[in-house]
C-alpha positions in Angstrom: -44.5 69.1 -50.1 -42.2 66.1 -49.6 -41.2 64.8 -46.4 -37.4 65.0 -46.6 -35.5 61.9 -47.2 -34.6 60.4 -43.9 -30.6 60.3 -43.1 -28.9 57.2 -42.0 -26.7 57.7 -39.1 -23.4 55.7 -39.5 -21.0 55.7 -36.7 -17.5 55.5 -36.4 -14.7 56.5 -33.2 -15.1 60.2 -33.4 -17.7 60.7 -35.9 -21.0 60.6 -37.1 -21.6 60.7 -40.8 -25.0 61.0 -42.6 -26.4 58.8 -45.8 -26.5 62.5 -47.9 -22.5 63.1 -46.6 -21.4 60.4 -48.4 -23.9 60.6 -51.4 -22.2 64.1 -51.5 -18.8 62.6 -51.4 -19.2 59.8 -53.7 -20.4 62.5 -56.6 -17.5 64.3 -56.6 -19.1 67.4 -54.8 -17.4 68.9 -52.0 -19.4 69.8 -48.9 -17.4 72.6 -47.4 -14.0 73.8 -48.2 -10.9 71.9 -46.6 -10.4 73.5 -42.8 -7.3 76.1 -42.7 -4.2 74.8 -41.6 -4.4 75.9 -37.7 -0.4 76.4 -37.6 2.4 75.8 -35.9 3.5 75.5 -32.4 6.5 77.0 -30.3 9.5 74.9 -30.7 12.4 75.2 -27.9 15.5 74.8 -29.6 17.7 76.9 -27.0 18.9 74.9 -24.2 21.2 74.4 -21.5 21.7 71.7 -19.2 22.4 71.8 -15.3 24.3 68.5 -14.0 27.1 67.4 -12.0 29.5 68.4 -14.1 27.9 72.3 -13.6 28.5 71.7 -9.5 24.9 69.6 -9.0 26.0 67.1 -6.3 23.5 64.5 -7.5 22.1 63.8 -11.2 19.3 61.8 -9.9 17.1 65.1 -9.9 13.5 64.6 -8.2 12.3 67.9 -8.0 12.7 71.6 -9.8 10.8 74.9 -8.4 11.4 78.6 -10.0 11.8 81.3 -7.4 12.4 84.2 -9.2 16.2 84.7 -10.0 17.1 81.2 -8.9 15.9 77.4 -9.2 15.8 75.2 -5.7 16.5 71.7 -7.1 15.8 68.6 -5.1 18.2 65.1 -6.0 19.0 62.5 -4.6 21.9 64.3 -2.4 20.3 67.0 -1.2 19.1 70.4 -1.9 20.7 72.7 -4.6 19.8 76.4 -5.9 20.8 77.5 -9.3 21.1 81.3 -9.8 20.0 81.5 -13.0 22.1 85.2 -13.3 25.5 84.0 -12.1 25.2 80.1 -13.6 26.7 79.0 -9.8 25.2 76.0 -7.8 24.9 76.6 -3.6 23.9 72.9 -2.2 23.1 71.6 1.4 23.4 68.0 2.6 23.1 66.7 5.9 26.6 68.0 6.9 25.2 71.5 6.4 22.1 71.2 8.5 19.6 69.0 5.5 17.7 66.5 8.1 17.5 64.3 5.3 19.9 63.6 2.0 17.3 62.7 -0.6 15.2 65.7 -1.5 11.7 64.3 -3.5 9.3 67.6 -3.4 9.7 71.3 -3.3 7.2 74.7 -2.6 8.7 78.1 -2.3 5.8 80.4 -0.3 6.9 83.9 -2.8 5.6 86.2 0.1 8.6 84.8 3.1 11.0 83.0 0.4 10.8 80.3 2.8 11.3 76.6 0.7 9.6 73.9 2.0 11.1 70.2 1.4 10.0 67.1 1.1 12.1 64.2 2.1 11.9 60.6 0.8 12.0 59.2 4.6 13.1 62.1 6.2 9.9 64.1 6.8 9.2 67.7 5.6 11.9 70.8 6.5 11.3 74.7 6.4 14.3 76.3 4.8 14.1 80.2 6.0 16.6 82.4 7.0 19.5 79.8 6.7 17.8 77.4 8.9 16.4 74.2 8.7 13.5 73.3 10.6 12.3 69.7 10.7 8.9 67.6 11.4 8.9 64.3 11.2 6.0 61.3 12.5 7.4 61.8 15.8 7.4 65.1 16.8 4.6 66.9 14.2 1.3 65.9 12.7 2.8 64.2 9.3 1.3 61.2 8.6 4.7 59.3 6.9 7.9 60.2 6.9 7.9 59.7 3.2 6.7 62.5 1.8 6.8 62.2 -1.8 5.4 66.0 -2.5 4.5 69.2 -1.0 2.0 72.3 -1.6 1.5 75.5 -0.9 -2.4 76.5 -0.3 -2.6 79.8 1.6 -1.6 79.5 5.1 -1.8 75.7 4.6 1.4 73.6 3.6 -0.2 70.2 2.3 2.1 67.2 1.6 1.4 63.6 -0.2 2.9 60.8 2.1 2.6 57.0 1.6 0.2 56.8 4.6 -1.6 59.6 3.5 -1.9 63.4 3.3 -1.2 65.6 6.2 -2.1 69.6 6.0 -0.3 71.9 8.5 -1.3 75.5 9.4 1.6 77.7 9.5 -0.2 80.0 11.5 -2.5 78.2 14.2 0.5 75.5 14.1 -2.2 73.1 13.6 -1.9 69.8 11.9 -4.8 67.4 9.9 -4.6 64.1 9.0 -6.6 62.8 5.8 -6.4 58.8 4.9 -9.3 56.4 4.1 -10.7 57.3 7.5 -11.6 60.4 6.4 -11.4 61.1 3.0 -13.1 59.2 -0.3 -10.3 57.3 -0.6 -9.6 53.3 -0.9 -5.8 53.4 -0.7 -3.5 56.0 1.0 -0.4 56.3 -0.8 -0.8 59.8 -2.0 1.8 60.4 -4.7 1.7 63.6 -5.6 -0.2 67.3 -4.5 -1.1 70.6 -5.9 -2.7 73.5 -4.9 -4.7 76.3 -7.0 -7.4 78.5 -7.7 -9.4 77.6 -4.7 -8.8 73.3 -5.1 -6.1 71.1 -3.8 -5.6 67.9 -5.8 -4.2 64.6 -4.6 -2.9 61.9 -7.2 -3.4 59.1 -5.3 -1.9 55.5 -6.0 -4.8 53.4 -7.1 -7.7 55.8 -6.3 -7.3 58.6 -9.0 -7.6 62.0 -8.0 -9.2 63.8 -4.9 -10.2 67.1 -5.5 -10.4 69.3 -2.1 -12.2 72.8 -2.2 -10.7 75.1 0.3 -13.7 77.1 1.3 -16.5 74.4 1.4 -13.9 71.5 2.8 -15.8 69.2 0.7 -13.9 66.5 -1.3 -14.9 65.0 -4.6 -13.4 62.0 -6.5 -12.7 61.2 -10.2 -11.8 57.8 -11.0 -11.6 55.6 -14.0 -15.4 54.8 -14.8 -14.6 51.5 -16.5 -13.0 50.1 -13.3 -10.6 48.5 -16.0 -6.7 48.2 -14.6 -5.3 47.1 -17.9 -7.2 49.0 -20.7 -9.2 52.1 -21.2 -12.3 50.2 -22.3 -14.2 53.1 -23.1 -12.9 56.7 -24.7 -12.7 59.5 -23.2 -15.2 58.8 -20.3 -12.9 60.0 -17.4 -9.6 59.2 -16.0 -7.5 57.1 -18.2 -6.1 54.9 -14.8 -6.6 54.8 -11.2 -2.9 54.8 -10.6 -2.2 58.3 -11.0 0.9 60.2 -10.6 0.3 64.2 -10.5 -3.0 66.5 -11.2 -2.6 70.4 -12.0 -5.6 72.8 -12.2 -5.1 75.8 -14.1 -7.9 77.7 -15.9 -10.4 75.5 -14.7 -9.1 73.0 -16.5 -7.6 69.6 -14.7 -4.4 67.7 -16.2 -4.1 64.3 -15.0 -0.7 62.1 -15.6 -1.1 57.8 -14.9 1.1 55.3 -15.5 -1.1 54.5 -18.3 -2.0 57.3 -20.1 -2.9 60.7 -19.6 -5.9 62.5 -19.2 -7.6 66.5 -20.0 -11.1 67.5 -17.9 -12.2 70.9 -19.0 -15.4 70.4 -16.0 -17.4 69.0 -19.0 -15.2 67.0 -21.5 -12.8 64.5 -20.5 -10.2 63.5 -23.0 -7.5 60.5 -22.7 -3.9 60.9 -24.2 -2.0 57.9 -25.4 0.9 57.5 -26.9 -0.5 56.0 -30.2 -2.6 58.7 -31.0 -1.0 61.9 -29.3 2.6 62.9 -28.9 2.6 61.9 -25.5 6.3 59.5 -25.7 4.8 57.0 -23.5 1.9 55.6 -21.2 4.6 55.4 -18.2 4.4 59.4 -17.0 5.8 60.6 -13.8 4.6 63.9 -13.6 3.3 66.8 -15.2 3.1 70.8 -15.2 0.6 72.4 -16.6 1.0 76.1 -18.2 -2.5 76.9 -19.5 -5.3 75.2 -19.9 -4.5 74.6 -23.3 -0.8 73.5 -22.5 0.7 70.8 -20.3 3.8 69.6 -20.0 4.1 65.6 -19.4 7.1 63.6 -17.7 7.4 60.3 -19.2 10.1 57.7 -19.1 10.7 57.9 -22.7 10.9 61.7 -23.4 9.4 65.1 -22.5 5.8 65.3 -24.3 4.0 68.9 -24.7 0.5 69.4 -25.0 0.4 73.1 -26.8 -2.8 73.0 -28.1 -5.0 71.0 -26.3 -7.8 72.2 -28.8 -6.2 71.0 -32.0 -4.6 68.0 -30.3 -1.5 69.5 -31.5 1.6 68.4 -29.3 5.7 68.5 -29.6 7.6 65.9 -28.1 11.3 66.5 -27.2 14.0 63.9 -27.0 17.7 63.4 -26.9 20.7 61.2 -27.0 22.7 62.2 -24.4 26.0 60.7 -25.6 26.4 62.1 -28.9 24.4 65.6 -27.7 21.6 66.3 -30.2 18.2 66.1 -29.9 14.9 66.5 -31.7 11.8 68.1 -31.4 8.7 66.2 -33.1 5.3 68.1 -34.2 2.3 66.3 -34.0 -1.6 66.6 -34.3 -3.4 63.6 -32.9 -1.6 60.4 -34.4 -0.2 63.0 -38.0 3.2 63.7 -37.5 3.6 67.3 -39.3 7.3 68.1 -38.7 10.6 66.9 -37.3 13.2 70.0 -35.6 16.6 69.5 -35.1 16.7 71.3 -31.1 20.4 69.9 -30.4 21.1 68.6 -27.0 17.9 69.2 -25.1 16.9 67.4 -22.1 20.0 65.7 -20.7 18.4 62.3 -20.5 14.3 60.9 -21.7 13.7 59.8 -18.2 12.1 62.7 -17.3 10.8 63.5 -13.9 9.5 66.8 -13.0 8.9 70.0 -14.2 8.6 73.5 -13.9 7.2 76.8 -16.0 9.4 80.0 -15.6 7.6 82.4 -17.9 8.6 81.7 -21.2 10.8 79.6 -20.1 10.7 75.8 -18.9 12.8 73.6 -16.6 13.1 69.9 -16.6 14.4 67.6 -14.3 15.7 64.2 -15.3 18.1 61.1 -14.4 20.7 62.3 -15.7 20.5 66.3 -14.3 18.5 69.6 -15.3 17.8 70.6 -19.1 16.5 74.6 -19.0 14.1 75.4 -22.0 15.0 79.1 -23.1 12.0 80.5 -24.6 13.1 83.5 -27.1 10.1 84.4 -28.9 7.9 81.9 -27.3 3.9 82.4 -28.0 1.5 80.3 -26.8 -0.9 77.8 -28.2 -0.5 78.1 -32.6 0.8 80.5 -35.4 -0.3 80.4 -38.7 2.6 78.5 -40.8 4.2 81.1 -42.6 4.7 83.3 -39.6 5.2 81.0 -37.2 8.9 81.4 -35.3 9.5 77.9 -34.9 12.7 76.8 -36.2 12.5 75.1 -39.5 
């Protein structure tokens, strides 16, 4: 018998193709039936927007955070909380007990309904039974009295300063202190925190992401492998940036926003998002909230950008002209745009900032005040096309 005929490997970005493949091709002969269409996406085209003109006392909004029936919203004067049954805005500034006006971080413990705040030179401040309690540099174990974000973990209330990350037990009333002294960390303005499944993230300005696991106390780093501040020289290899802006865990799966890109770690595969091959609106991202482990939501300065598929690459990104009030929602997969829907006025302005998941539901805080994603017949991840409820 015949040896077989050896196959020459060509490569190109993102595959590998044999000598016999394109033999195959070049005769006419298909190798394997075109792959079925993987469907559609959830489309939000229901949605209301909270701003000054609904009773917020700021539009400059920083921070949202779902607690049950209501939404505790953090802008730039203060603290506000939406009921979502009654459509009526409570707020508290400094003249009703707020140590601090400008509200940049929120975590609602759903066991005491206590809020915790963070303050953008203020401090932190417990909001529990009407009362404001406040720790600051001076009388507490915070690192900075800017505190950009905060976390729940357990007992543990975690924030992101810009001299570091300080962790306070809220039942030993004991404080830690982690900067470059003690943590794998070259700089030590942490930006941004999160807290699940056993792991504490820190998006850290110009050292990536620290990853803290709560029952070993051990930390572990990922950072952009190139070393590259300008480019990502090489694909998909790790973090897109070293400048990173927020981290969410959920399902095992770690979402990472930069000012530069964003990036997907499934604890095997890394994948960058850009936004000239992905639906992400832009490189410059603030934030992000993650729903799955297949869906994240990204907060960029030129539109809201969902990940709803993170197998088939499959995004939509939302937009809107504020002026006029309409808006558009644009299907993508990878760099193929698929489909264009008319949402109407959705997010209240593109410079979005933060984020929030309320079941089937989404909240979205801007520069220009709250837009609410109502989610009637949402479903997650795809649909086949022809029963698929997005809107056409």
């Amino acid at each position: 018998m015949k040896n077989p005929p050896q196959l020459l490997r060509l490569c190109f970005p993102g595959a590998v193709l044999t000598l016999g493949m394109l033999t195959a091709r070049a005769d006419g002969a298909a190798d394997s039936k075109a792959p079925a269409d993987p469907g559609l996406p959830y489309v939000y085209t229901k949605w209301e927007q909270v701003t000054m003109h609904e009773g917020l006392p700021n539009d400059h909004i920083f921070a949202v955070q779902v607690d049950k029936n209501c939404v505790w919203i953090g802008s730039e004067e203060g603290l506000s909380r939406y009921d979502k049954r009654t459509k009526k805005i409570q707020t508290w500034g400094e003249k009703e007990g707020l140590p601090w006006r400008v509200v940049t971080g929120l975590a609602v413990n759903p066991e005491t309904g206590e809020v915790w705040i963070a303050m953008f030179g203020g401090g932190l401040a417990r909001f529990s039974g009407g009362r404001f309690d406040h720790y600051t540099q001076l009388n507490s174990g915070l690192v900075n009295d800017v505190v950009y974000s905060v976390a729940l973990q357990g007992e543990n209330v975690w924030c992101a300063t810009t001299a570091g990350a300080s962790r306070y037990n809220t039942i030993k009333n004991k404080w830690d202190i982690f900067t470059e002294k003690n943590a794998p960390t070259e700089e030590i303005w942490n930006y941004n925190v999160s807290a699940n499944d056993g792991k504490v993230h820190l998006a850290v300005w110009g050292s990536g992401v620290l990853e803290f696991d709560v029952k070993t106390e051990n930390w572990k780093t990922y950072l952009d492998p190139d070393g590259e501040m300008e480019i990502d020289l090489y694909r998909d290899d790790g973090i897109v940036h070293n400048i990173t802006t927020g981290a969410n865990y959920v399902d095992k799966v770690l979402w990472i926003s930069t000012y530069f890109g964003c990036s997907r770690y499934d604890g095997r595969h890394w994948r960058g998002y850009f936004d000239h091959d992905c639906g992400l609106p832009s490189n410059f991202n603030n934030n992000i909230k993650a729903r799955s482990g297949q869906e994240a939501w990204f907060c960029s300065d030129k539109g809201l950008g969902a990940c709803m598929d993170a197998e088939s690459d499959t995004w939509v990104t939302y937009t809107s002209n504020g002026k006029e009030h309409t808006g558009k929602a644009v299907i993508q997969r990878a760099h193929d745009r698929i489909k264009t829907v008319d949402t109407g006025y959705n997010v209240p302005h593109n410079f979005v900032i933060c984020a929030d998941i309320d079941g089937n539901d989404v909240w979205i805080g801007t520069s220009k005040g709250v837009g609410h994603g109502i989610g009637d017949g949402y479903y997650p991840r795809l649909r086949p096309a022809p029963t698929a409820t997005a809107p056409k």
